[in-house]
N, C-alpha and C positions, 0 to 999 in steps of 0.2 A: 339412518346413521348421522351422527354430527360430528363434525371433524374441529380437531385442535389442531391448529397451525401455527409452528414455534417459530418466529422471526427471529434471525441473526444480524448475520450481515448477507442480507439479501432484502433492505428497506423499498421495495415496490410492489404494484400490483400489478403491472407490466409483464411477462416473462418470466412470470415467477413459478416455478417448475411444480414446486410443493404446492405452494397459494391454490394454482392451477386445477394440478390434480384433485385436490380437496372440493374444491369446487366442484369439480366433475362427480365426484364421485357422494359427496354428501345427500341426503334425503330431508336432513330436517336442521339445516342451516350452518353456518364457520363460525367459529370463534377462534379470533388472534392473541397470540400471549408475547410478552415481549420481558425477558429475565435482566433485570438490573441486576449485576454483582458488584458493587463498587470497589469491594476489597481485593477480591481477583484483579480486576481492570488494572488498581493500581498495579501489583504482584507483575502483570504483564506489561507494566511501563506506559500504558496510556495518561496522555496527558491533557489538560484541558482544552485545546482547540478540536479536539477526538470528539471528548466526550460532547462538546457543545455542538458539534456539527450531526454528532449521531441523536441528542434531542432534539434538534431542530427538524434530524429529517422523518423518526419516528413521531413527530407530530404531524407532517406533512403527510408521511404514512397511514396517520390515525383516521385524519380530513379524509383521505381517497376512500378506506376500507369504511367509512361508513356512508357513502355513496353507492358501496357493493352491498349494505347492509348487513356488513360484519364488524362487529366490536372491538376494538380492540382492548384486552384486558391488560396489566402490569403486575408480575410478582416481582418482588424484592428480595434476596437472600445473598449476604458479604461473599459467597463464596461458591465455586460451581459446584459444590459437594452439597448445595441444599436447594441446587434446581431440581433432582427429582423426584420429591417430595413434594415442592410447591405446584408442581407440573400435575402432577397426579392428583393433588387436593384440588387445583383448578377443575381438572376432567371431571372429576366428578360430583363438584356445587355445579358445572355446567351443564354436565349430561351429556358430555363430549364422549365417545366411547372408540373413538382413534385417534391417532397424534401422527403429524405432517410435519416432517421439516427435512432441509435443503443440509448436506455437511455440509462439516468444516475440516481442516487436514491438519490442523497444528495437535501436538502431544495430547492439550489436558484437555483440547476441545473434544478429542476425541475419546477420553477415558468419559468424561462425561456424558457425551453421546448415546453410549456403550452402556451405563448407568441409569441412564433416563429409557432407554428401549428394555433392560433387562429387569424395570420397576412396570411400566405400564403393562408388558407382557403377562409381570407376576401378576398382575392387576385383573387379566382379562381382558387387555384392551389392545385394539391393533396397532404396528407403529410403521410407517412408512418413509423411510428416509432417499432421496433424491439427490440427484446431479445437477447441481446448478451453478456454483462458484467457480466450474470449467464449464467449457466446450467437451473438453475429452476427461475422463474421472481418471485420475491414475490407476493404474494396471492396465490401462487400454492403449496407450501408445508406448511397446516397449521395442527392445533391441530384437534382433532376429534371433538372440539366445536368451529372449524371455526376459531379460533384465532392464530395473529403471535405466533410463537414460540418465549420465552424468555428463553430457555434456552435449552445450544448447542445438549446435549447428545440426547434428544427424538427426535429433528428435525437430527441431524445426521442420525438418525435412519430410519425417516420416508424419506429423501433424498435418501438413499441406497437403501430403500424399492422402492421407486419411479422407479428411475435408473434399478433397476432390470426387474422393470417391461415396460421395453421399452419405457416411457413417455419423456426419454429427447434425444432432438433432437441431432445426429451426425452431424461433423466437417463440412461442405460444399465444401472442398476445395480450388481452386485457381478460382475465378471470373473470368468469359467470356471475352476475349480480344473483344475491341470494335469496330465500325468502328473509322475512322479519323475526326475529326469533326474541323471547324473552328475559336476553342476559343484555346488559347495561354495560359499557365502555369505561374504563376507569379514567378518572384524571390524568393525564402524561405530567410527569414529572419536567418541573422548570431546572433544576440544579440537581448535583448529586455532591453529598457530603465529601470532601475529600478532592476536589478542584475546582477549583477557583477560576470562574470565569472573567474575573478580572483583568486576565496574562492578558500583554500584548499581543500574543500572537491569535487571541481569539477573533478574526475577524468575521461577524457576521457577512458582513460589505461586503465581501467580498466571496464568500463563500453561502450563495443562497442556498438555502434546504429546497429537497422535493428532487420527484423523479419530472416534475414539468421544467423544471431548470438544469436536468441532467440531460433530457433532451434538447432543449435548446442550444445546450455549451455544441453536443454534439451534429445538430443541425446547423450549425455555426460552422462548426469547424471542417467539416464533409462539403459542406457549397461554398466554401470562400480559403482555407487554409491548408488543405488535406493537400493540394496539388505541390508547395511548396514545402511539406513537413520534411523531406529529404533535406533540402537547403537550410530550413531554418532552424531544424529546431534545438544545433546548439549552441544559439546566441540568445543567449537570455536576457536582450535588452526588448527585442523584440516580442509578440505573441505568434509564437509560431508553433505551438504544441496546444494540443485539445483540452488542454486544465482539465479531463475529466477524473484524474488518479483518485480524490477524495471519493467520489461518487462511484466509482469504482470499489474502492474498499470498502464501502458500507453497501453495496450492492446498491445503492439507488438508483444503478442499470446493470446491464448485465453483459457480459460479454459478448453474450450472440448478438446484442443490438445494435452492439458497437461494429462488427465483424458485418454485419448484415447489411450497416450503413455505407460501411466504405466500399464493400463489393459494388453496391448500388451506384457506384457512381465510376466504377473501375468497368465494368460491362460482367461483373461475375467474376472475374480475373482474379486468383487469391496469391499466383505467384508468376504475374507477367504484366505487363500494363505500364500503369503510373507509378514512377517510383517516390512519390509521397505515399500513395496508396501502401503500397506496398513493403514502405518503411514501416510505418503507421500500424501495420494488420502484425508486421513480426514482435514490435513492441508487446501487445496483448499476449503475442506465445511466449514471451520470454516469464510475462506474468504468470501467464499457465503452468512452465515449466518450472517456477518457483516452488508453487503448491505442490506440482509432483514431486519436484525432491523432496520438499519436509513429509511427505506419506511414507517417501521412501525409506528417508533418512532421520527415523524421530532423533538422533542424538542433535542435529541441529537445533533443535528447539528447547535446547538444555543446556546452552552454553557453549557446545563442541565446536569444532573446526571441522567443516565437512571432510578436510581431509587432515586424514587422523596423526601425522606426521608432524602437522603444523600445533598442533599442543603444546607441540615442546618449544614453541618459541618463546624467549623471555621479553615479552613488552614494558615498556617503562608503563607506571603506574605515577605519574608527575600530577599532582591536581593543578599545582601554579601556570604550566605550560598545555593542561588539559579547558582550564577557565578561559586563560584568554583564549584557544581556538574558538571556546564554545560563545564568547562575548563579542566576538569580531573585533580583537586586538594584536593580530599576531603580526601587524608588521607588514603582511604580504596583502596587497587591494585588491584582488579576485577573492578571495577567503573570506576578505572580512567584509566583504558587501554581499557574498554569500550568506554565513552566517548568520549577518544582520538581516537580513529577505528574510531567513528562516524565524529570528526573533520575532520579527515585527506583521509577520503576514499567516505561520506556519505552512508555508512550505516554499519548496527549493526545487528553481530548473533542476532536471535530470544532469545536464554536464554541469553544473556545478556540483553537485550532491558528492559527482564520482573526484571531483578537483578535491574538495575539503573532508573526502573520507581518504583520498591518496594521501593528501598534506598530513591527518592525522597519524597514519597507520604507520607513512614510511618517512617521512620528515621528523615526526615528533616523536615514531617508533611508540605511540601510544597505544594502549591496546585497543583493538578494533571494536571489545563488547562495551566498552564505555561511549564511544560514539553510538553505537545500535542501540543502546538504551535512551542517550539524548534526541536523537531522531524520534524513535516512539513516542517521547514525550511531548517534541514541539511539532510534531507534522500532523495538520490536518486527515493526512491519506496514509496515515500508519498503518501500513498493512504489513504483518510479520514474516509473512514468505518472502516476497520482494523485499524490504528492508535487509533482512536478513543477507540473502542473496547479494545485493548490492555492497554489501559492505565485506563480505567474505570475497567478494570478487575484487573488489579496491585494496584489501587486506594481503592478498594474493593465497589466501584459506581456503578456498570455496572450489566449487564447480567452477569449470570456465574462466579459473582466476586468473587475473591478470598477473603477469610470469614477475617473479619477485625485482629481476632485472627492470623491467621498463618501468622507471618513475617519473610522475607527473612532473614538469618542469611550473610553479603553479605562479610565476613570473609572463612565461611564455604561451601559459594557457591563454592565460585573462589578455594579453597580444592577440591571439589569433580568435578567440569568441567573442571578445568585445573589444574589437580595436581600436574606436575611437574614446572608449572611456565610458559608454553612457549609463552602462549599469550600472558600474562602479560610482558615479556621479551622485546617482538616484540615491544607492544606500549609505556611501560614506559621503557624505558632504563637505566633510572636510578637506577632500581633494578635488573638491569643484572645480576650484579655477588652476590645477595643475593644467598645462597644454599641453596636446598631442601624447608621444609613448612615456612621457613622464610619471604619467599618471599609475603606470602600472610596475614603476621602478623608481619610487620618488625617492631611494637612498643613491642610486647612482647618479642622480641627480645634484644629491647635497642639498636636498631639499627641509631636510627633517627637523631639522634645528628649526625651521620655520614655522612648521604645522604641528598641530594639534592631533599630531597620529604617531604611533609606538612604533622603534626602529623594529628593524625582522628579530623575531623574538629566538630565529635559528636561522645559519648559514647555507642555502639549501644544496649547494654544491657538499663543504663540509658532512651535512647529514646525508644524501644519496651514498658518500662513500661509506660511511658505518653500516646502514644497512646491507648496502650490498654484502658486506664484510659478515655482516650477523647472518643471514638467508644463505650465503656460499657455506658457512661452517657448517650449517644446520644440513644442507644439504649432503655434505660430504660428511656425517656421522658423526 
């Protein structure tokens, strides 16, 4: 038997659940396929630091797999409705006579999915689909009346409990080197039509391809920063978080690796010990518990508000005061040295992310799908469950959302996570030489007349009260 193995996002040969098994179970070699959809990608809001990080590491991929001497092949078709087609045409110029691959939990990944096993099937060909972009596959960690969880703390809870009890599968390793087989590696493609690797936010530099540089970040951060992630990680002047999010999303590691690392260094402890450790390991569940709601809840992935009530709120639709959030001109210096991070680097500390999606949502009362699509587009570590999540939860929309009452004060933030100024310094420069809490209130200051920076482009006491005022109506019918 020769196996086909569809790579997504699960770029490694590490722990690769599908990879793996295929390897095990093949007799006369692996062939890897890897589906360029450019038209889709755009349709899903990827944006070029994505797509350039995910060809870099699909090359790094290509380098490993043909050390296990397996090929990697490339089909191309605009849209997922003509992967299984090209999947199938592949199986069989190769001689491939089963198909491997790892889900994925979003809406069309999965109509697709669903498509491509009910064409190889008609074909005569086996298909095997696998658990690897969790620890736990949704349906398996549910409430005691059987139901997904919608909210994080109890499913954390019962994930731990799980975990402890032996139920989730360990890391598998580096996959079986294979024999030599006849089929030929296709060139991996340098660009794809349709983004432009030119944007600033594409940083090679800074974002190396490969699963040898995914463990590194995380060998780095398990022996020298894991014991302080509790303290640090949200002041985003410092490095106090694992930068592993990108390599995360493209699976260039995998969860259990991550989860495996940190226990290693906790004594096995998944909920007592070190609480860096232990901050650190719930982050990963909160990701987990991302991808179980969108299984659960395909309307998320459509646009919806996880909770069905918040539809009816009317968001402003401002593009003039939607631009300058997105350009880092609104006036307010945590936001726009935020947003500047995200221009110029793609991507953004986690407490910031939550600062300038609060500023957008209940400040600007903008709508929350206009930010989730800009995210998409400028972050490295787009990953659509969590993105999602994140901004329904800032929105106060979501699972777990933050209650429409508590708004970010995003004056008093950038005080307390960056108090002396230094992040803000880093991306707005134009308030270098403000001193001391100036920095982060240059209009109380009476500064502004001075600098080359735009007064608050909103009152944010003034906007808290509107909000409030919109969220109580809504709530009261």
């Amino acid at each position: 038997m020769r196996a086909l193995v569809w790579f997504r996002s699960d770029l490694r040969v590490r722990d690769n659940t599908a990879l793996d098994l295929a390897c095990r179970r093949a007799t006369d070699g692996v062939v890897g396929v890897f589906a360029v959809c450019p038209e889709q990608w755009l349709e899903h809001d990827w944006g070029a630091p994505r797509v350039d990080f995910l060809l870099r590491s699909l090359r790094a991929l290509g380098t490993e797999l043909a050390e296990r001497n397996i090929p990697l092949r490339i089909v191309a078709t605009d849209r997922f409705d003509g992967v299984p087609a090209a999947l199938t045409s592949l199986a069989e110029c190769t001689g491939c006579t089963a198909l491997f691959y790892n889900r994925e939990y979003e809406v069309n990944e999965v109509a697709r999915d669903e498509s491509v096993s009910s064409l190889f099937a008609e074909r005569g060909r086996a298909v095997r689909a696998c658990t690897d972009k969790v620890i736990f596959a949704p349906g398996e960690v549910l409430t005691k009346q059987g139901a997904p969880y919608t909210v994080y703390s109890p499913f954390k809870k019962n994930w731990r409990a799980r975990y402890l009890e032996g139920d989730a599968p360990s890391a598998v390793g580096l996959c079986k080197k294979q024999p030599e087989i006849d089929v030929r590696p296709d060139p991996l493609p340098e660009s794809i039509e349709g983004f432009n690797f030119g944007e600033i936010g594409v940083r090679p530099d800074l974002w190396e391809a490969g699963e040898q540089e995914a463990k590194r970040r995380l060998d780095r951060f398990v022996e020298s920063r894991i014991g302080d992630y509790k303290e640090h990680r949200d002041l985003p002047a410092i490095s106090g978080t694992s930068t592993l999010s990108p390599y995360l999303a493209h699976g260039v590691i995998s969860p259990r690796q991550c989860v495996e690392a940190a226990l290693g260094v906790n004594q096995g402890r998944i909920d007592s010990g070190d609480p860096g450790v232990i901050g650190w390991i719930e982050e990963l569940i909160w990701r987990e518990f991302y991808q179980h709601v969108i299984a659960a809840f395909p309307r998320v992935c459509k646009g919806r508000a996880f909770r069905t009530d918040m539809d009816r709120v009317e968001w402003s639709h401002d593009q003039g005061l939607f631009d300058a959030w997105r350009e880092g001109r609104t006036g307010y210096p945590i936001v726009d040295a935020a947003m500047r991070q995200l221009a110029q680097t793609g991507w953004m500390h986690n407490r910031l992310r939550m600062i300038v999606a609060m500023f957008l949502t209940k400040d600007l009362m903008i709508d929350w799908r206009w930010g989730e699509r800009h995210f998409m587009n400028r972050l490295v570590d787009g990953d659509f469950a969590s993105n999602n999540g994140g901004w329904q939860w800032s929105a106060s929309t979501g699972t777990d959302a933050q209650p429409y009452f508590r708004i970010f004060n995003p004056t008093t933030q950038g005080e307390k996570f960056d108090r002396d100024g230094e992040f803000i310094r880093r991306f707005v420069p134009e308030l270098s030489e403000l001193p001391g809490k100036a920095i982060h209130d240059p209009s109380s200051a009476g500064l502004f007349g001075e600098l080359d920076y735009p007064d608050p482009i909103v009152d944010h006491r003034a906007a808290r009260e509107t909000t409030l005022a919109r969220f109580k109506a809504l709530a009261a019918g």
